[in-house]
TIDRENTOR-279768 format. One record per atom (N, C-alpha, C): residue number from 0; residue in three letters; x, y, z. Coordinates in steps of 0.05 Angstrom, whole numbers. Atoms other than C-alpha are relative to their C-alpha. Layout:
<kolmis>
<kolmi i="NUM" aa="ALA" xx="X" yy="Y" zz="Z"/>
...
</kolmis>
This chain:
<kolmis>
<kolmi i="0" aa="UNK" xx="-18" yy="15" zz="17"/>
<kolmi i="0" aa="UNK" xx="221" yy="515" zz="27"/>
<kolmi i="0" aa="UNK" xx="27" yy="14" zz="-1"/>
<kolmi i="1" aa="UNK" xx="-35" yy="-7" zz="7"/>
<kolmi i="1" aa="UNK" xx="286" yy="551" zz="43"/>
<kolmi i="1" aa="UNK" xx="13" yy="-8" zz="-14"/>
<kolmi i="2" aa="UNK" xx="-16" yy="11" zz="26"/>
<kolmi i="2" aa="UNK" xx="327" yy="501" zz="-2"/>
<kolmi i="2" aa="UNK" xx="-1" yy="-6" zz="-24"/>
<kolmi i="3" aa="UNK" xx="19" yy="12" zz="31"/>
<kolmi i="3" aa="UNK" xx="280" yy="493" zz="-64"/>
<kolmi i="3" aa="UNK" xx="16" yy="26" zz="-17"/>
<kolmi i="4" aa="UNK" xx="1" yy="-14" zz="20"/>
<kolmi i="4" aa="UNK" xx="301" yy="539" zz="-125"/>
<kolmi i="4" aa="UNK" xx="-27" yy="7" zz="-12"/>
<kolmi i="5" aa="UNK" xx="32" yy="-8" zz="8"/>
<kolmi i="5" aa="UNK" xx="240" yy="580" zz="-129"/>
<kolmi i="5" aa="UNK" xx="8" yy="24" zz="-12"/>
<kolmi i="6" aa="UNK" xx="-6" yy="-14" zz="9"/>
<kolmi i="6" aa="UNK" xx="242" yy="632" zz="-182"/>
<kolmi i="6" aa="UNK" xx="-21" yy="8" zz="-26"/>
<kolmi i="7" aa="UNK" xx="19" yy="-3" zz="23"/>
<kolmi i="7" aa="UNK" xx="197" yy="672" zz="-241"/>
<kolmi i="7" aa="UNK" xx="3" yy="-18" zz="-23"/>
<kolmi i="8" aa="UNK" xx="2" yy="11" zz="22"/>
<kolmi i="8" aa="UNK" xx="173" yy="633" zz="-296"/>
<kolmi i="8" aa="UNK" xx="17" yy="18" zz="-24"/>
<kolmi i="9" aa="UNK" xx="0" yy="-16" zz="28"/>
<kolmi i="9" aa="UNK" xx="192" yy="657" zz="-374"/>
<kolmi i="9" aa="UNK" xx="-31" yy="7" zz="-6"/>
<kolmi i="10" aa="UNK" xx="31" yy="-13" zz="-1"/>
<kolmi i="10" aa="UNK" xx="135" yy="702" zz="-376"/>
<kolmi i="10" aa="UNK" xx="-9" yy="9" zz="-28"/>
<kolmi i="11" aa="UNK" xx="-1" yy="-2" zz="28"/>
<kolmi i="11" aa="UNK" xx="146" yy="712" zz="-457"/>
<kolmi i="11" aa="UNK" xx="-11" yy="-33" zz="-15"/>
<kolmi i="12" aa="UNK" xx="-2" yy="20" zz="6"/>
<kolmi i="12" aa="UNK" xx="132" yy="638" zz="-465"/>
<kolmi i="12" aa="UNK" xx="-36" yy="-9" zz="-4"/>
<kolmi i="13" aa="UNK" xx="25" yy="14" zz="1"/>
<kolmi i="13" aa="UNK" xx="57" yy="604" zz="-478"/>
<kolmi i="13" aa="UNK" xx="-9" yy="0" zz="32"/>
<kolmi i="14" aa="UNK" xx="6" yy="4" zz="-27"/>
<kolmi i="14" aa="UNK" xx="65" yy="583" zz="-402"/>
<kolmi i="14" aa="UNK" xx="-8" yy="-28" zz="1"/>
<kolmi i="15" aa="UNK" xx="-3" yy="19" zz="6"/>
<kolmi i="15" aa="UNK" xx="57" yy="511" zz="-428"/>
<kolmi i="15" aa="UNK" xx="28" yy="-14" zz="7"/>
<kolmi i="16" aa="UNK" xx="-22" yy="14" zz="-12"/>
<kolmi i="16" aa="UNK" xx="128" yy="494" zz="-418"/>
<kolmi i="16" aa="UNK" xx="4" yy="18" zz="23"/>
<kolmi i="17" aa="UNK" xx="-5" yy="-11" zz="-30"/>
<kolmi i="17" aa="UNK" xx="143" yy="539" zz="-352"/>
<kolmi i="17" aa="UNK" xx="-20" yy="12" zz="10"/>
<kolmi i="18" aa="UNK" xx="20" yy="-8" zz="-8"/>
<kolmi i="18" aa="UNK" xx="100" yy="558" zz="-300"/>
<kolmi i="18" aa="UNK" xx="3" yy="27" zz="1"/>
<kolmi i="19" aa="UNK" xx="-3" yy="-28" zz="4"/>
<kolmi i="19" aa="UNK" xx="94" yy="632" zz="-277"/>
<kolmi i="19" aa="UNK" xx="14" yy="5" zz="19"/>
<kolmi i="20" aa="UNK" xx="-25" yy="5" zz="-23"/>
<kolmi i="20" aa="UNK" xx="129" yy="620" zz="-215"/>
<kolmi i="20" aa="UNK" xx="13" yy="-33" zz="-6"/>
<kolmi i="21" aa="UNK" xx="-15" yy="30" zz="-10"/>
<kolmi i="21" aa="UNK" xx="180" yy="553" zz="-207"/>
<kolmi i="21" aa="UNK" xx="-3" yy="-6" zz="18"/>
<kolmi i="22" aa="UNK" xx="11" yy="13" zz="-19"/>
<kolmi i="22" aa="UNK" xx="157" yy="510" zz="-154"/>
<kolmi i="22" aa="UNK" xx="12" yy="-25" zz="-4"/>
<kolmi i="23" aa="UNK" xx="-15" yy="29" zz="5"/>
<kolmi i="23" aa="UNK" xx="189" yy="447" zz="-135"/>
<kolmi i="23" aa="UNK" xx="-34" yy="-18" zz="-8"/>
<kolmi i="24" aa="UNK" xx="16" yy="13" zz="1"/>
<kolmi i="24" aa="UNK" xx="116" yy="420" zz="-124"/>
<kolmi i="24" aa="UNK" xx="-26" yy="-2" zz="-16"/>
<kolmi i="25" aa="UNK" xx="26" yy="-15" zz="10"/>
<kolmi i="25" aa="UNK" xx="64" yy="470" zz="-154"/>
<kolmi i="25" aa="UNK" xx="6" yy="5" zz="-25"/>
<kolmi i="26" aa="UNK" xx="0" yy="-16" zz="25"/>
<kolmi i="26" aa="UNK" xx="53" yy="492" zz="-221"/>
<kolmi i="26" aa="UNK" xx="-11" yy="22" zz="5"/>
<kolmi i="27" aa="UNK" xx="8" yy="-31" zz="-13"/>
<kolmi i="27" aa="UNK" xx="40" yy="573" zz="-208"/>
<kolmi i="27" aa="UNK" xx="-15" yy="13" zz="-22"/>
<kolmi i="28" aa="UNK" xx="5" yy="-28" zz="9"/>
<kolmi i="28" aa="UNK" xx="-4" yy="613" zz="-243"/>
<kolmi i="28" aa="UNK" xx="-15" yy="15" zz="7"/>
<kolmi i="29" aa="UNK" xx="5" yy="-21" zz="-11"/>
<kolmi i="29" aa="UNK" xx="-8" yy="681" zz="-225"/>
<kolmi i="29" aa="UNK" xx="-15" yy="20" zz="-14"/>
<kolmi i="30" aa="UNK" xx="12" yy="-22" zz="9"/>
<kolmi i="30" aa="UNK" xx="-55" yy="742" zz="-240"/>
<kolmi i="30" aa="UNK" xx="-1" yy="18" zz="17"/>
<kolmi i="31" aa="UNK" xx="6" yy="-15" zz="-20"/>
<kolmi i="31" aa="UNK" xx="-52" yy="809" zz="-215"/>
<kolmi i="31" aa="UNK" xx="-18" yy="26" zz="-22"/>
<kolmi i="32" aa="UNK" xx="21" yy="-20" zz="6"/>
<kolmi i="32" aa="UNK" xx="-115" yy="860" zz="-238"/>
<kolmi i="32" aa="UNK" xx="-15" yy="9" zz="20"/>
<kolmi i="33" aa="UNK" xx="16" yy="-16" zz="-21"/>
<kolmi i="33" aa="UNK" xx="-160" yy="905" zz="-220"/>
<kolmi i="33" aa="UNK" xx="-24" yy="-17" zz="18"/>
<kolmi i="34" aa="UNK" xx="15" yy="14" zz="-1"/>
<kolmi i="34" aa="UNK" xx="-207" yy="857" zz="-214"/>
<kolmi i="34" aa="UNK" xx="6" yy="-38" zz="-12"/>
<kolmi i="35" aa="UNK" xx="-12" yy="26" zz="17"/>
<kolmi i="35" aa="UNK" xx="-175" yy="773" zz="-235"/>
<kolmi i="35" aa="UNK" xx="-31" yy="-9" zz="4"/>
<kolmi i="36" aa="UNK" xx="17" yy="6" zz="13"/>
<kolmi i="36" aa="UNK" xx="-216" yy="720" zz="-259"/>
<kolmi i="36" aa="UNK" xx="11" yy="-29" zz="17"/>
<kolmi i="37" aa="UNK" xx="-13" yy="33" zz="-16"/>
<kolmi i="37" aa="UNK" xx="-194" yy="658" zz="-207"/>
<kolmi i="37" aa="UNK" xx="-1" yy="-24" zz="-16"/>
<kolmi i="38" aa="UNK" xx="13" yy="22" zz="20"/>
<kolmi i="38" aa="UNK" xx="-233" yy="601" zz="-243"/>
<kolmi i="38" aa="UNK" xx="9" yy="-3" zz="-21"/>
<kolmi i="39" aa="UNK" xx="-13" yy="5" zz="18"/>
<kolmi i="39" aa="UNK" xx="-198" yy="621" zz="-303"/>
<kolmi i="39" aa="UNK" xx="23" yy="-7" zz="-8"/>
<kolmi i="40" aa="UNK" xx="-30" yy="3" zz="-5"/>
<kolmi i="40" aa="UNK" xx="-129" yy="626" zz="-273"/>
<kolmi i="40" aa="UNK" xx="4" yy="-29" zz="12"/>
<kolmi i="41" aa="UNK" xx="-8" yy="29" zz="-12"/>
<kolmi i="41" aa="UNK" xx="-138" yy="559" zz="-244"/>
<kolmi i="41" aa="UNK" xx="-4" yy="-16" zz="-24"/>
<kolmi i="42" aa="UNK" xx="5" yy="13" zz="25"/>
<kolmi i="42" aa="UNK" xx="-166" yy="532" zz="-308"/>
<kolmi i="42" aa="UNK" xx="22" yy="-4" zz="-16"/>
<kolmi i="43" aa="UNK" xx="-22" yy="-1" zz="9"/>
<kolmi i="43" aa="UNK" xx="-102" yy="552" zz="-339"/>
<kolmi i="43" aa="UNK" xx="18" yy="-20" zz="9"/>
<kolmi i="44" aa="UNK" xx="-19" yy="11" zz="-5"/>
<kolmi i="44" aa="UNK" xx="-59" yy="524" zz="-292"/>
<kolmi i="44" aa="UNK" xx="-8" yy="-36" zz="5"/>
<kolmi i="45" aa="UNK" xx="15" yy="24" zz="7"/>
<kolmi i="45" aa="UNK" xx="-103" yy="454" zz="-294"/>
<kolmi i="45" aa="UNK" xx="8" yy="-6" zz="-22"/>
<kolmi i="46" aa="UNK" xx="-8" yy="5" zz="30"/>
<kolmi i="46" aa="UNK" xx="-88" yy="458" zz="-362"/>
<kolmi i="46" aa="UNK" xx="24" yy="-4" zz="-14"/>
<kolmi i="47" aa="UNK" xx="-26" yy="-3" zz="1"/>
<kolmi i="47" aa="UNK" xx="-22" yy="463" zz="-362"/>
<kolmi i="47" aa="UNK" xx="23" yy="-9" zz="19"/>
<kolmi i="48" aa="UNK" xx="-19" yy="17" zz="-17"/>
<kolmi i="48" aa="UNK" xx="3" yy="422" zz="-304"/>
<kolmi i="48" aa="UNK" xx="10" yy="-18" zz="-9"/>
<kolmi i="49" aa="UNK" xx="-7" yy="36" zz="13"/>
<kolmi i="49" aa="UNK" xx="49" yy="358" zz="-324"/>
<kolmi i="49" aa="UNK" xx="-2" yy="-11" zz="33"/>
<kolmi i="50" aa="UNK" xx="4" yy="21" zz="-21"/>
<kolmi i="50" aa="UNK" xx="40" yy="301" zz="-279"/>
<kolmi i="50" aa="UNK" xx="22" yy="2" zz="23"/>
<kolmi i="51" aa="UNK" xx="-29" yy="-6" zz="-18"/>
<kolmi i="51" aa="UNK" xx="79" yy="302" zz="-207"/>
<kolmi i="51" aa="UNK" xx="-7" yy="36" zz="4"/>
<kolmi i="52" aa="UNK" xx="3" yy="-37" zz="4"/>
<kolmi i="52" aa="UNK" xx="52" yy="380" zz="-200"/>
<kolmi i="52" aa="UNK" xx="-29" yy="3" zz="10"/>
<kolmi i="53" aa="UNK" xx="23" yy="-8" zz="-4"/>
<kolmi i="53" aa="UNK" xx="-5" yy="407" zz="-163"/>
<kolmi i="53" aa="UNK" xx="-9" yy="26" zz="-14"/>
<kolmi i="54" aa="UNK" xx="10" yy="-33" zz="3"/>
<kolmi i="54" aa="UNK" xx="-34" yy="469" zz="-194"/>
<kolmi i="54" aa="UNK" xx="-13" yy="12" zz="12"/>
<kolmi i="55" aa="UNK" xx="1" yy="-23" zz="-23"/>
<kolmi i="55" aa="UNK" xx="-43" yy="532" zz="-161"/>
<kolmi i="55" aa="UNK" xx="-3" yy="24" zz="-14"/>
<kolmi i="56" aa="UNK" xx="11" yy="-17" zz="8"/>
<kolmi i="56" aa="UNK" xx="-80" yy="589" zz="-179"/>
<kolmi i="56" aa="UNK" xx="8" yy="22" zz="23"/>
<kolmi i="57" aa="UNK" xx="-15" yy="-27" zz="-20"/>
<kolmi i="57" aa="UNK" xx="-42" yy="660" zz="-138"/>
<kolmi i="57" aa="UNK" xx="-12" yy="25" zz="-14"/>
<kolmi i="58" aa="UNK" xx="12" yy="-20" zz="18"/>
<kolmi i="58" aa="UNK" xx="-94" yy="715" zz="-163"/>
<kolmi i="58" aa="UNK" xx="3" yy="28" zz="23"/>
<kolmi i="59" aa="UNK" xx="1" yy="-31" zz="-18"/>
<kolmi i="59" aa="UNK" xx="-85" yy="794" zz="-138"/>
<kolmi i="59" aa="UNK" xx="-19" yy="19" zz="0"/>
<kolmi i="60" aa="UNK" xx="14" yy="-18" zz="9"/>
<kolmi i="60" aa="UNK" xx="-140" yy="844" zz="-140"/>
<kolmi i="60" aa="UNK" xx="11" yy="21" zz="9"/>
<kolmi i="61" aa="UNK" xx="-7" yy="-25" zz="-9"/>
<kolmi i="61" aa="UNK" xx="-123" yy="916" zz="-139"/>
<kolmi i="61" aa="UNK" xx="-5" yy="-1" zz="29"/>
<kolmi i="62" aa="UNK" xx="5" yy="-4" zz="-34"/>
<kolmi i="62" aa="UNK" xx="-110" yy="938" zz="-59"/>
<kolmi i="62" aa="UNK" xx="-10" yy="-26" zz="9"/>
<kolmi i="63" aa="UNK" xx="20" yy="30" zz="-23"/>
<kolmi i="63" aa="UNK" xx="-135" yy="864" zz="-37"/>
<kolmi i="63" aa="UNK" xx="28" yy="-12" zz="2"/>
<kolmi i="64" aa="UNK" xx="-22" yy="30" zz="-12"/>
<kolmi i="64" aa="UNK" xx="-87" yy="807" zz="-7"/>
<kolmi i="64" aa="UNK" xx="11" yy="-9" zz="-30"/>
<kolmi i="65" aa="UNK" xx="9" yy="15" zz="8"/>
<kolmi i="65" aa="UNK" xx="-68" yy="754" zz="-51"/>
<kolmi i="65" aa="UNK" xx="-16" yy="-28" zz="2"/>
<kolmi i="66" aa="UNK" xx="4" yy="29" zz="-10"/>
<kolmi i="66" aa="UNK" xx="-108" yy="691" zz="-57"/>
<kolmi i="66" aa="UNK" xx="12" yy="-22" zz="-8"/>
<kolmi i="67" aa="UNK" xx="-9" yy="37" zz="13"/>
<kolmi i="67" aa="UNK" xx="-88" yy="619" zz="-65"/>
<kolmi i="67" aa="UNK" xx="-19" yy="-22" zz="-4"/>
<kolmi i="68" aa="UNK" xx="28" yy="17" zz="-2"/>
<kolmi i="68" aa="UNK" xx="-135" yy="571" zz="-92"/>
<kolmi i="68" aa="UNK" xx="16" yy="-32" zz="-13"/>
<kolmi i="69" aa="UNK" xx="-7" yy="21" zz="11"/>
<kolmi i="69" aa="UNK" xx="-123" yy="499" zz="-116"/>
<kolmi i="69" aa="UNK" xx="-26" yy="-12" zz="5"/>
<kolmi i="70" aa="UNK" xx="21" yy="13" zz="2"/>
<kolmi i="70" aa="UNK" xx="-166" yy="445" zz="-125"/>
<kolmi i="70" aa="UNK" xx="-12" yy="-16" zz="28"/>
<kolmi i="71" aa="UNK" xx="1" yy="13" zz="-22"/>
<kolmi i="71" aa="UNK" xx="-200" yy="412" zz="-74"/>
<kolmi i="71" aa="UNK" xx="6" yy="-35" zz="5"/>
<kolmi i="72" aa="UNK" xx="-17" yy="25" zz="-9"/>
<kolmi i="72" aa="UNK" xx="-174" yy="333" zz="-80"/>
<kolmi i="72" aa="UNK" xx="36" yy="12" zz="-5"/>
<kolmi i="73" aa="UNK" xx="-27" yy="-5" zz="-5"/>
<kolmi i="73" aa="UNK" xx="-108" yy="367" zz="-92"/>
<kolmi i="73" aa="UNK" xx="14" yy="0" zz="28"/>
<kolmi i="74" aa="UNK" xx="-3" yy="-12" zz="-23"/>
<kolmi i="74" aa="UNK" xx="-114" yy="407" zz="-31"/>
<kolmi i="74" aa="UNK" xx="4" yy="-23" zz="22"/>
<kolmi i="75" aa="UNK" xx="10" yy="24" zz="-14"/>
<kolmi i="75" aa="UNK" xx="-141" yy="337" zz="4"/>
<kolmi i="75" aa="UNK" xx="28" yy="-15" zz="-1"/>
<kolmi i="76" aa="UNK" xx="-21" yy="16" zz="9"/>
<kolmi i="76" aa="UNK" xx="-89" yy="295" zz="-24"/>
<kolmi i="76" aa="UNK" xx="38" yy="24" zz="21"/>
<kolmi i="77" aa="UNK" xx="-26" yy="-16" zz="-16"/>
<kolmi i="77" aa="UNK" xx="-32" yy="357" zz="7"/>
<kolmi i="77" aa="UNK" xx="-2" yy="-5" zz="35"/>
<kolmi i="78" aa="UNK" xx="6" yy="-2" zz="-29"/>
<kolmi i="78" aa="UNK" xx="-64" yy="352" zz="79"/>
<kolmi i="78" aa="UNK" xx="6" yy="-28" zz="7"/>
<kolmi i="79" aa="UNK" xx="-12" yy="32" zz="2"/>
<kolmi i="79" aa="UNK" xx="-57" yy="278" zz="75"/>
<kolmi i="79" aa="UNK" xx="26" yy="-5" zz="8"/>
<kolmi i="80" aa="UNK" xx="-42" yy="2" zz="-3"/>
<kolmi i="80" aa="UNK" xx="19" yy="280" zz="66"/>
<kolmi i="80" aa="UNK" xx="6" yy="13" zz="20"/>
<kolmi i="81" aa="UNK" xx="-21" yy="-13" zz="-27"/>
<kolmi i="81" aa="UNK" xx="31" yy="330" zz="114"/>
<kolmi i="81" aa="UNK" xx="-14" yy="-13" zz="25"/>
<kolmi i="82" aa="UNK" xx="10" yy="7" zz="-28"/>
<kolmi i="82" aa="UNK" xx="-12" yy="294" zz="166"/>
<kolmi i="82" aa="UNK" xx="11" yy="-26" zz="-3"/>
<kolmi i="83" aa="UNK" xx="-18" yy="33" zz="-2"/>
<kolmi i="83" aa="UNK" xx="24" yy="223" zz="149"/>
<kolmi i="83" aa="UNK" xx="30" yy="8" zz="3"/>
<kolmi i="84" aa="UNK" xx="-39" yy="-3" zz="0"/>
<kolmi i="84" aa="UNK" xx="96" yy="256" zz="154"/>
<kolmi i="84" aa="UNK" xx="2" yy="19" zz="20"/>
<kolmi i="85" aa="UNK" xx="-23" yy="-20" zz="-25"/>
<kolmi i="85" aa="UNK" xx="84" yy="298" zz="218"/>
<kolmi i="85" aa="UNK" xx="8" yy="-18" zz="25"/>
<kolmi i="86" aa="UNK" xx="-20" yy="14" zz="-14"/>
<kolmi i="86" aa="UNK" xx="125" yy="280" zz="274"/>
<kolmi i="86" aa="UNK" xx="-28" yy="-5" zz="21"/>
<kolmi i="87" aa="UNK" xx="20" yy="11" zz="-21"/>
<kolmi i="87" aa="UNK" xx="81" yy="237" zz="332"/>
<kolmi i="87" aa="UNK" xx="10" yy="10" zz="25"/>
</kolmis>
């Protein structure tokens, strides 16, 4: 998304009105521990998406990658679009 304004949430805030990252598409929330709690961080951001917004769970474990999880008709519904809008 080179042209999107993507930028940290207000991380002082509930997280109800801004996500934890800005996303033109996603609602973001992020965890980074020794050990996160995915299920929970997605639960959150489930919880807290407005309509028009996929949520997206970006959890870190100490020394590991990060992951990316979302839901699976989300996920379904994203593969969709990009397979009806790629070029033939």
């Amino acid at each position: 998304m080179p042209d999107a304004l993507i930028r940290r949430g207000l991380q002082y805030r509930s997280g109800e009105e801004v996500p934890d990252v800005e996303v033109p598409c996603f609602w973001v929330e992020s965890k980074a521990h020794r050990r996160t709690n995915v299920r929970e961080a997605m639960r959150q951001a489930v919880e807290t998406c407005p309509p028009g917004r996929w949520p997206l769970a970006v959890c870190k474990d100490d020394g590991q990658p990060p992951l990316v999880t979302m839901q699976l008709d989300d996920f379904l519904e994203l593969v969709r679009e990009w397979w009806e809008a790629r070029p033939r």
